[in-house]
Structures are given as structure tokens and as C-alpha cells.
C-alpha positions in Angstrom: 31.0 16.2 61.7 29.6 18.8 58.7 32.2 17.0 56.6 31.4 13.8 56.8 27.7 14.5 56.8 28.1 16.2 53.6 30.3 13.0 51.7 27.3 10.6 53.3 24.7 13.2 51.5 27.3 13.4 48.3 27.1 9.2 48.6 23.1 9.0 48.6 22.7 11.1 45.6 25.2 9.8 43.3 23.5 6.2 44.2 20.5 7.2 44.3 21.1 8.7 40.5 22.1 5.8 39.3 19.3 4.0 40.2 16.9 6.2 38.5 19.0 6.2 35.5 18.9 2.3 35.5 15.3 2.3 35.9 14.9 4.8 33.1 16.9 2.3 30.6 14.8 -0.7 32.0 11.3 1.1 31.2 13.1 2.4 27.8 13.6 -1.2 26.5 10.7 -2.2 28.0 8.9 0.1 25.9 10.8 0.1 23.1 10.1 -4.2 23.0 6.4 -3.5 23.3 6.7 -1.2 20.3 8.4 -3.6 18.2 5.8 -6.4 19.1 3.0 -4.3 17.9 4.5 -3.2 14.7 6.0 -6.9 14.1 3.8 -8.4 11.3 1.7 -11.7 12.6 3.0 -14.7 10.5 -1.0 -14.9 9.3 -0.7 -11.2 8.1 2.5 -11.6 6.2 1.4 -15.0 4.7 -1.8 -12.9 3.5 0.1 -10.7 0.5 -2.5 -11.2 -2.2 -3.1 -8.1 -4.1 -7.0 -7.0 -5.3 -9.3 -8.9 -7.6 -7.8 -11.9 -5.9 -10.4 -14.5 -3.6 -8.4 -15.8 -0.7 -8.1 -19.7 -0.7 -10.0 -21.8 1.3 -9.0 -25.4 2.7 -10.6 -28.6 1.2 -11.8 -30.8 3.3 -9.7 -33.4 4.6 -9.8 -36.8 1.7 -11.4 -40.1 3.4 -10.5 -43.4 1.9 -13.3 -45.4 0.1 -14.4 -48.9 1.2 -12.0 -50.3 -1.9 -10.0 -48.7 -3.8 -11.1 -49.6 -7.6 -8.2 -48.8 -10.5 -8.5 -45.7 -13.0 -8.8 -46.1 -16.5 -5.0 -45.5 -18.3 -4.0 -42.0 -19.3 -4.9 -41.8 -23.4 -3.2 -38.9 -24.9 -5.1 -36.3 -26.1 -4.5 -34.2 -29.5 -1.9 -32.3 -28.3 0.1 -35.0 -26.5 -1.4 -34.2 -23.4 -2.4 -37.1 -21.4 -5.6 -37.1 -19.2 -7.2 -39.6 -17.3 -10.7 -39.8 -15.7 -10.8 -38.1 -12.3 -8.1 -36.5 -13.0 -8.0 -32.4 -12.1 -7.5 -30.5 -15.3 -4.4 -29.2 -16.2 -3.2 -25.9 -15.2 -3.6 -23.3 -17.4 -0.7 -21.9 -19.3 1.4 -19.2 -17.8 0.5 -15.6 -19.5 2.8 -14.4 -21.9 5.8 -17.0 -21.3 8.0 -14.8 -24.3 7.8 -12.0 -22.4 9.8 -10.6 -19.1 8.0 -9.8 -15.2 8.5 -6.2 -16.0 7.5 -5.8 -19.1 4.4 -3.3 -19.0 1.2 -4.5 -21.1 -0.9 -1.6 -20.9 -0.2 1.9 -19.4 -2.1 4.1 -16.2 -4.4 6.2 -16.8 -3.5 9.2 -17.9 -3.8 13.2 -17.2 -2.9 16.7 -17.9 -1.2 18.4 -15.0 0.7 21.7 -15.1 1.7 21.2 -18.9 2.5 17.8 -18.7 0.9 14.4 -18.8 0.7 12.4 -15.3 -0.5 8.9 -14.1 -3.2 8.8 -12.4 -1.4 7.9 -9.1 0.5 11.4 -9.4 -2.5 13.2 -10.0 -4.7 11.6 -7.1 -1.5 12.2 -4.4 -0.4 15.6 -5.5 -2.8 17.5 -7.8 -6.6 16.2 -7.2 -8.4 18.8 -4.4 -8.3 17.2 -0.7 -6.9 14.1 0.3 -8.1 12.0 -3.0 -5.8 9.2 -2.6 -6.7 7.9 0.8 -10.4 9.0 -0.1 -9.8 6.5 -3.1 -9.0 3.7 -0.8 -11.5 3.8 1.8 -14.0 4.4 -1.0 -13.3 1.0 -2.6 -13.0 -0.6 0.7 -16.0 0.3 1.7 -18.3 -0.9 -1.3 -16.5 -4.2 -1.6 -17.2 -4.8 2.2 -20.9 -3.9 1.8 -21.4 -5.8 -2.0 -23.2 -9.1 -1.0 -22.1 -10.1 -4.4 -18.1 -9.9 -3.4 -18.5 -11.8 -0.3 -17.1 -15.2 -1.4 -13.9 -13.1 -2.4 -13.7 -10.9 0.4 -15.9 -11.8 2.8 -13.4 -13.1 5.2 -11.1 -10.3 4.9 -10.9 -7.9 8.1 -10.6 -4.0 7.1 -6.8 -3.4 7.4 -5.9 -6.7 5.3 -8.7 -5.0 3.0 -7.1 -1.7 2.3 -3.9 -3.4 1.9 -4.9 -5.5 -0.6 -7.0 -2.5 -2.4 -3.6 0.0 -2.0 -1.7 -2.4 -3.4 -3.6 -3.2 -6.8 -4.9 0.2 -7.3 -1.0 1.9 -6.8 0.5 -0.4 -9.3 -2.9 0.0 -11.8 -2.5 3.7 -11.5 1.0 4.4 -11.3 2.9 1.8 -13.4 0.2 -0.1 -15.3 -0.5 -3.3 -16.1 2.7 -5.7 -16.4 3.1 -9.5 -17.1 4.3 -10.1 -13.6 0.7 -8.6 -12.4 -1.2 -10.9 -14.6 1.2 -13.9 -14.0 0.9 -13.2 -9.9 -3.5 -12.7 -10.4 -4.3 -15.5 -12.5 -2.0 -18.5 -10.8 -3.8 -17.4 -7.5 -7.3 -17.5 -9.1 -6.6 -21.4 -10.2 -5.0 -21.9 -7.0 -8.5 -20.4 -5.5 -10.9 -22.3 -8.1 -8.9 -25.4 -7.3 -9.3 -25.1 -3.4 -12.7 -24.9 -3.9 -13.3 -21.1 -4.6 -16.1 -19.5 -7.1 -14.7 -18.5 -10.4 -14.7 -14.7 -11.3 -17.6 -14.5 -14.2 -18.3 -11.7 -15.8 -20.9 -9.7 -13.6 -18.3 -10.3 -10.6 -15.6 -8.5 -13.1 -18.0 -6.0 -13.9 -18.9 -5.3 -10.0 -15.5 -5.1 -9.5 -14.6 -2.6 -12.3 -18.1 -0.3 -11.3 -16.4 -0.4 -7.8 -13.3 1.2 -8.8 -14.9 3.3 -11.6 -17.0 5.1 -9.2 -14.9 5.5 -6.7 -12.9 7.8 -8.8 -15.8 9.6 -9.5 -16.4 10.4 -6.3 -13.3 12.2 -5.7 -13.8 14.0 -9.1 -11.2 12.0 -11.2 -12.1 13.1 -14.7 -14.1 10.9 -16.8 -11.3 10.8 -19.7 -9.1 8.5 -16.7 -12.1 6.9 -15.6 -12.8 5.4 -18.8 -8.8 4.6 -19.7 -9.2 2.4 -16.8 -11.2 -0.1 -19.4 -7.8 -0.3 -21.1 -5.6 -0.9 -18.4 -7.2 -3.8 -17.2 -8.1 -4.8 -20.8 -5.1 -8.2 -20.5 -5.8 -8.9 -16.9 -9.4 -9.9 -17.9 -8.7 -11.9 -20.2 -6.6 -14.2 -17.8 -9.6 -13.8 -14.6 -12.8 -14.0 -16.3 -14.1 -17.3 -16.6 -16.8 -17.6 -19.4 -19.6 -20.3 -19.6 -18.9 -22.7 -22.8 -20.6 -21.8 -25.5 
């Protein structure tokens, strides 16, 4: 009897471990697929990969015919061989710099002295700056663009993490690498694109906003003033492409 009784009892727990262990696996991969859906980008999120100083584009509304179609005038060709027609969207502006490469660098960080030696900005915020100066940067410029009533037709529609992406992604490239022709080729073509969908232009008290933003934000995590001020430099080419000027 004790024999048998003790294979039955030897039976039970073997089964009975291998049905815990399959219901271990099953939560496992259950969890392990509800981890991967949270951390799996949203086709909206990706789609949104605009860096800073960029307005996000907004649909035109939907064309409705007229009552009867009347012909445009012929396209006259202009000085330079252009041809234009009345009605007719004007041309896109030239790309920047089309004898230069993506990569090549335009203007360089911002500059400083650390441990005998000269490092971009980026470096000094992340390893020599007092506290957590980088991330301070970041929220600090998130937060005043969110709040500026005057940066609201760029960013208003912008929730916080798209935000701070966009912010970490400008001011990292600005302060580690500088300012390069694929920067200022990427930000102008998506300020047309913007302007053209129906977007306000970027004048120059929306530059100049945007430029106090920044500025003072490194002040406020003690960035020294010699940096704060090279920052004019850096974005010295971009401006020239962004800023839209009334005629004169």
C-alpha cells in the first residue's frame, strides 16, 4: 500500500509542477507583450519627428469646386526663366547651401573651459555643471514655451512628452555638434511646408522669443554668460533661412 501511495503522491507533484511552471511562462509572455505594447511608438508619435523652432503643420481645408471653372492667364516667364502664372503658389525656396554636404558643420557649440580643456556646451551641462543641469535645461525650456501665449500657434498643440522631445533633440545637436547644413536644410523645408499648409511665418519677435527662451534657461542653471552669448553665433545661419522679414 505505502508504495503505491507514495508513486501516486510522487505523480501529483511532478504534474502539479508542471502546471505552475506553464502558468509561469504564460503570465511571462503575457507580461512581457504588455511591456512591448507600451514601449511600441504610436504611428502618430513616430510620424511626429520634427525637431525645435519647427510649427507642426496643419491640414487645409478640403478644395470645393466653383460654379464654372474660368481658364488662367498663360505662364509668362519671369527674368530668370522662371515661369509664374496668376494663382499660382510661389515657388519653393531654394535649398540652403546646395555646394555643400548634410554634415558639413556651419557654425560650432558653444563653448567652455573644463579641467584644462575646452568643452561643448552639451559636455559641460551632462558632466561638469553643479546638479542635474541637463534635464534642468529641458524642462526649463519646456516649460516657458508651453506657458508663452506668443508660441502657441507653433506649439500649442504639442502635449508635454512630444514637447521635450522635440526641445532635446534641437538643443543636443545645437550644443554638442553645432549647427550643420542638414539642420538648416531639415528646419527650413518644414517651415515652407508649415507656411504653405496654412501656418504663421516665424518673424522676428517669434525668433527673438524663442532665442530669450533658450538664453535664459541656461541662465538658470548657471551656464556662464561667455556660452550664453556664443549661442547668437550658432544659430547665426539657421536665422537667416526661418525668419521671414516684412518687404521693405
Amino acid at each position: 500500500m505505502w508504495p503505491w501511495l507514495m508513486i501516486a503522491v510522487g505523480v501529483l507533484l511532478v504534474v502539479g509542477g508542471l502546471v505552475a511552471r506553464h502558468r509561469m511562462m504564460r503570465d511571462y509572455r503575457a507580461q512581457l507583450a504588455e511591456v512591448g505594447a507600451k514601449e511600441q511608438p504610436s504611428d502618430e508619435a513616430a510620424s511626429q519627428s520634427m525637431p525645435l523652432l519647427l510649427p507642426e503643420a496643419t491640414p487645409t481645408p478640403e478644395a470645393t469646386p466653383t460654379p464654372e471653372a474660368t481658364p488662367t492667364p498663360e505662364a509668362t516667364p519671369t527674368p530668370e526663366g522662371q515661369p509664374t502664372s496668376a494663382g499660382q503658389p510661389e515657388p519653393a525656396a531654394a535649398m540652403p547651401f546646395p555646394d555643400r554636404p548634410a554634415s558639413h558643420r556651419l557654425t560650432p557649440p558653444p563653448m567652455l573651459r573644463a579641467r584644462s580643456s575646452d568643452v561643448p556646451l552639451l559636455d559641460w551641462l551632462r558632466h561638469y555643471s553643479d546638479g542635474n543641469a541637463w534635464s534642468g535645461v529641458i524642462q526649463s525650456i519646456a516649460d516657458r514655451i508651453s506657458g508663452d501665449q506668443m508660441l502657441q500657434p507653433w506649439f500649442g498643440t504639442m502635449d508635454r512628452p512630444t514637447l521635450q522631445r522635440h526641445v532635446m533633440s534641437l538643443v543636443m545637436e545645437l550644443t554638442g555638434e553645432g549647427l550643420t547644413v542638414g539642420t538648416v536644410r531639415r528646419l527650413a523645408d518644414a517651415h515652407v511646408n508649415f507656411v504653405a499648409a496654412g501656418g504663421d511665418h516665424v518673424t522676428e519677435p517669434v525668433w527673438d522669443k524663442l532665442h530669450a527662451t533658450f538664453a535664459n534657461a541656461l541662465r538658470e542653471h548657471l551656464v556662464p554668460e561667455r556660452a550664453v552669448l556664443a549661442l547668437d553665433d550658432t544659430l547665426a545661419p539657421l536665422k537667416t533661412f526661418i525668419v521671414t522679414r516684412p518687404p521693405s
